[in-house]
C-alpha positions, 0 to 999 in steps of 0.5 A: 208151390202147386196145389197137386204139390201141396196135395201131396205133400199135407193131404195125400195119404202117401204124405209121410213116404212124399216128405222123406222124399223131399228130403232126400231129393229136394223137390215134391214129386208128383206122380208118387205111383213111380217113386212107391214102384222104384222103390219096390224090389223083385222080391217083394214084386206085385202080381198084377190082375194079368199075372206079370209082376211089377216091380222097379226093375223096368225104372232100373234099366231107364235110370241106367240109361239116363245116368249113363247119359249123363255122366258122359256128357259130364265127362265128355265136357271135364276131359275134352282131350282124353280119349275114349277109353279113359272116358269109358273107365271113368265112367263106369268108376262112376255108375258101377254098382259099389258106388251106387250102392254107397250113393244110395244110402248116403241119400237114404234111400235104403230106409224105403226100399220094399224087399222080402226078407226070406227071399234075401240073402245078404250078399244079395242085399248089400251086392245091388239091391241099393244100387237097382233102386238108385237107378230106378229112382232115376228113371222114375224122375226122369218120367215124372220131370223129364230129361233136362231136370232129372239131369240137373238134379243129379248134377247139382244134388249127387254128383258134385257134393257125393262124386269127387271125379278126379280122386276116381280118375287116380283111384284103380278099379279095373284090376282084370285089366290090369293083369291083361295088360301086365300078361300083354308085356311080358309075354304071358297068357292069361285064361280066367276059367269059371270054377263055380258057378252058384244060383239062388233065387235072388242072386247068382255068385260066380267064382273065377280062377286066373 
């Protein structure tokens, strides 16, 4: 253990947020600046000294893009005569934001996230918020660690002991699809047409008629 890991862990007065860390992921972090960022929902957001607000939203659009790659290679590699529709459903079966949401707090990660409350709705709370913060814990470890162990740390630690890839290859999740495909065979147009459309500060609720 290094002596910034033993700091961290025993003297930082960020130790008791750095240990539930360590449970949750299994290793100690060492920037704990963007594990405290992650962690932070827009709507409990910092005003910084120039007037822009910081919270996990940047390390979210990272730890997509991150996980995204992963998953693909993974999948790339478990399906090597599939083609590249049925990589892109499966994929998204994966990183969509039911599963993460579901992934997060399997792992704990609700228990630290940093949101306002009056500001939050609870369809808005349970839609993304757990899902946002998974991602940009991904990003925040991929910054802190690099690419090669963010990406062992979610093959070893989330995917294989939370993500059973073949029950989500027999498990239909794209129903909007399906319908398109049933119209294409029987001759039938199909219009999906926005009825209501509404907004609130922290979430925005389509309703769609077929």
């Amino acid at each position: 253990m290094s002596l910034v890991s033993i700091y961290n862990l025993y003297l930082s007065s960020d130790r008791s947020f750095i240990k539930k860390l360590k449970n949750m992921l299994g290793f100690i972090p060492s920037n704990i600046s963007l594990y405290k960022m992650a962690f932070r929902h827009r709507s409990a957001a910092k005003v910084l000294k120039n007037g822009n607000k910081s919270s996990n939203e940047r390390l979210e659009f990272l730890g997509d893009a991150i996980l995204g790659s992963v998953v693909a290679e993974l999948l790339f590699k478990s399906y090597p005569y599939r083609e590249e529709g049925f990589l892109t459903e499966m994929r998204s079966k994966i990183v969509n934001r039911s599963n993460l949401n579901q992934l997060a707090r399997k792992l704990g990660f609700d228990e630290l996230i940093v949101f306002d409350q009056k500001a939050m709705n609870i369809q808005a709370k349970y839609h993304s918020m757990y899902g946002d913060a998974f991602e940009a814990v991904i990003g925040a470890i991929y910054l802190d660690k690099g690419y090669a162990f963010t990406k062992s740390l979610l093959l070893k630690r989330i995917i294989k002991p939370y993500v059973d890839i073949h029950t989500l290859e027999i498990t239909e999740t794209n129903f909007k699809s399906r319908l398109i495909e049933w119209c294409q065979r029987q001759g039938k147009e199909i219009s999906f047409d926005v009825i209501e459309n509404g907004e609130g500060e922290s979430s925005r609720l389509f309703t769609v008629q077929v």
